[in-house]
N, CA, C and O of each residue as an XYZ file, in Angstrom:
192
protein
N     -72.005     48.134      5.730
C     -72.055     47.338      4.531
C     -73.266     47.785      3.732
O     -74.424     47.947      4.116
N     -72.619     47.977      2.288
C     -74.350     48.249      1.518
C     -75.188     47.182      0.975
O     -74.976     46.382      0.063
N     -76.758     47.458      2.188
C     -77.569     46.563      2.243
C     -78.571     47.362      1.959
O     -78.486     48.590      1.947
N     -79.525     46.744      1.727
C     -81.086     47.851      1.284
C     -81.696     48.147      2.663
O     -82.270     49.227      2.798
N     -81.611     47.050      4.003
C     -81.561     47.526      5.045
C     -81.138     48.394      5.499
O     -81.913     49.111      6.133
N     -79.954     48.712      5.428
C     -78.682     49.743      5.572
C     -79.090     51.123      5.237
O     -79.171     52.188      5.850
N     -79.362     50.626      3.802
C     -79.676     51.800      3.053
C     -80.949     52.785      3.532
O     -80.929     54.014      3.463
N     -81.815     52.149      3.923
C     -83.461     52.585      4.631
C     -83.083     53.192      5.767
O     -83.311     54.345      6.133
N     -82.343     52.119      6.428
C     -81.757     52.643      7.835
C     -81.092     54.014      8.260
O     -81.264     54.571      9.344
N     -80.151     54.549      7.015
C     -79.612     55.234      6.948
C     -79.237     56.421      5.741
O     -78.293     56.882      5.100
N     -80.552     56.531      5.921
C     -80.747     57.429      4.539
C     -79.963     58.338      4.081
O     -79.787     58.467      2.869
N     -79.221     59.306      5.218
C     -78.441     60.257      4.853
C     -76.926     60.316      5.010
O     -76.274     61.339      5.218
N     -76.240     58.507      4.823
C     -75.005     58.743      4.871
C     -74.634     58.161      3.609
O     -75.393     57.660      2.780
N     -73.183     58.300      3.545
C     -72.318     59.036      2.471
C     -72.415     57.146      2.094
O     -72.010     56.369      2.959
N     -72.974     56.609      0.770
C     -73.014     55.486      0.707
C     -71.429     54.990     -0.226
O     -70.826     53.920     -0.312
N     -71.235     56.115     -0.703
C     -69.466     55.816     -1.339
C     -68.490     55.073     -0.268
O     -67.459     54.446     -0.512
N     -68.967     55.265      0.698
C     -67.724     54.498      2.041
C     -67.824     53.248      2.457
O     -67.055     52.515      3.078
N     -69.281     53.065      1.862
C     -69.998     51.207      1.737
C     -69.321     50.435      1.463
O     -69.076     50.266      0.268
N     -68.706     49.607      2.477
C     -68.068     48.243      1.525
C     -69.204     47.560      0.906
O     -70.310     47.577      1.445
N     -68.934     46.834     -0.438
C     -69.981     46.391     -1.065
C     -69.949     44.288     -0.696
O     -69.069     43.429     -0.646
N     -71.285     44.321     -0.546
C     -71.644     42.873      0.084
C     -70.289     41.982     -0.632
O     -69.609     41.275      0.111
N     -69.945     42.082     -2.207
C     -69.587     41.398     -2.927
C     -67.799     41.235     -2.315
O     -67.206     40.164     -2.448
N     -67.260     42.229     -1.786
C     -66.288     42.019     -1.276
C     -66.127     41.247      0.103
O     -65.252     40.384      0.164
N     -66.964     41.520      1.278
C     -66.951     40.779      1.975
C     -67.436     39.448      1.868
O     -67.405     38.750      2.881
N     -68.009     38.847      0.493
C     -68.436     37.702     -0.252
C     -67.115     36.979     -0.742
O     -67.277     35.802     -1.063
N     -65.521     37.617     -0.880
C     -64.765     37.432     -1.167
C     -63.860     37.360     -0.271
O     -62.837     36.943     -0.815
N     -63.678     37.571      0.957
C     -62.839     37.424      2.033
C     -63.400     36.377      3.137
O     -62.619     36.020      4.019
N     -64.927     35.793      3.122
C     -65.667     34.845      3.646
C     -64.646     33.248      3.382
O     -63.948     32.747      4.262
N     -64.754     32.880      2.443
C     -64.182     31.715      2.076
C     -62.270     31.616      1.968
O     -61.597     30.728      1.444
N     -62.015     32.310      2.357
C     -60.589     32.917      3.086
C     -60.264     32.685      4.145
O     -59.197     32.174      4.484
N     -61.392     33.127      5.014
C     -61.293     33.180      6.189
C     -62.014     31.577      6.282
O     -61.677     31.047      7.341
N     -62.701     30.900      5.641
C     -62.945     29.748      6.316
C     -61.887     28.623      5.936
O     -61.890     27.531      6.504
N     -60.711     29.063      4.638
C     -60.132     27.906      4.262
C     -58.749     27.684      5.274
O     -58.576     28.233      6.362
N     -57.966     26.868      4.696
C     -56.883     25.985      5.088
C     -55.849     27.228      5.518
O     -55.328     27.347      6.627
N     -55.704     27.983      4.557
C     -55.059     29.162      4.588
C     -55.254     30.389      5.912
O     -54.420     31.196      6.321
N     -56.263     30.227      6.234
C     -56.656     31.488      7.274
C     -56.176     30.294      9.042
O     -56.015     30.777     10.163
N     -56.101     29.233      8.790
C     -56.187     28.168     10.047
C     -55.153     28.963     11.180
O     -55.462     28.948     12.371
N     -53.879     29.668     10.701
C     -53.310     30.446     12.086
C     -54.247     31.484     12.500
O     -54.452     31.673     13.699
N     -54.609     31.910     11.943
C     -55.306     33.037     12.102
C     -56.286     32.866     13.383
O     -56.910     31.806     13.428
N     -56.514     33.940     14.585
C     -57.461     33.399     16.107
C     -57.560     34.881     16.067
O     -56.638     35.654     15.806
N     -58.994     35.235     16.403
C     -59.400     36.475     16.836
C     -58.634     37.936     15.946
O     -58.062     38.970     16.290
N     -59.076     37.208     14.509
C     -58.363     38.577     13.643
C     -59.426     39.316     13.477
O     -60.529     38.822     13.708
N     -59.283     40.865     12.973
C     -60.024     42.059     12.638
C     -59.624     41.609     11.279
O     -58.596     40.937     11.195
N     -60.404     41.933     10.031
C     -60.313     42.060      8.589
C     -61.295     43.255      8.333
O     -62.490     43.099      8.082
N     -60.615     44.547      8.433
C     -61.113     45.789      8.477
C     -61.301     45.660      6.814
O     -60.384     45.085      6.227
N     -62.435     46.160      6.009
C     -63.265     46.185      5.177
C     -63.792     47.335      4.831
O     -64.909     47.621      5.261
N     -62.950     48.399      3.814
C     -63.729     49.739      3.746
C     -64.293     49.686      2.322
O     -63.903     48.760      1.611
N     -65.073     50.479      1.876
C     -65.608     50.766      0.672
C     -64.639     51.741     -0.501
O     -65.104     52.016     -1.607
């Protein structure tokens, strides 16, 4: 995920493949609503 942590951390990778915070900011409240309730032990793979 691109974080400024991330970013320090990992100076020399390809930051185009970053999912950006703002998307996983958008699948958060998804996953906590009414709608996600079947949902048990899902992956929500997240690429950049």
């Amino acid at each position: 995920m691109d974080t400024r942590a991330n970013r320090k951390a990992m100076t020399k990778a390809d930051l185009s493949k970053w999912v950006k915070t703002e998307y996983v900011a958008r699948v958060v409240p998804f996953l906590l609503g009414d709608d996600a309730r079947p949902l048990r032990s899902a992956t929500v793979p997240l690429e950049g």
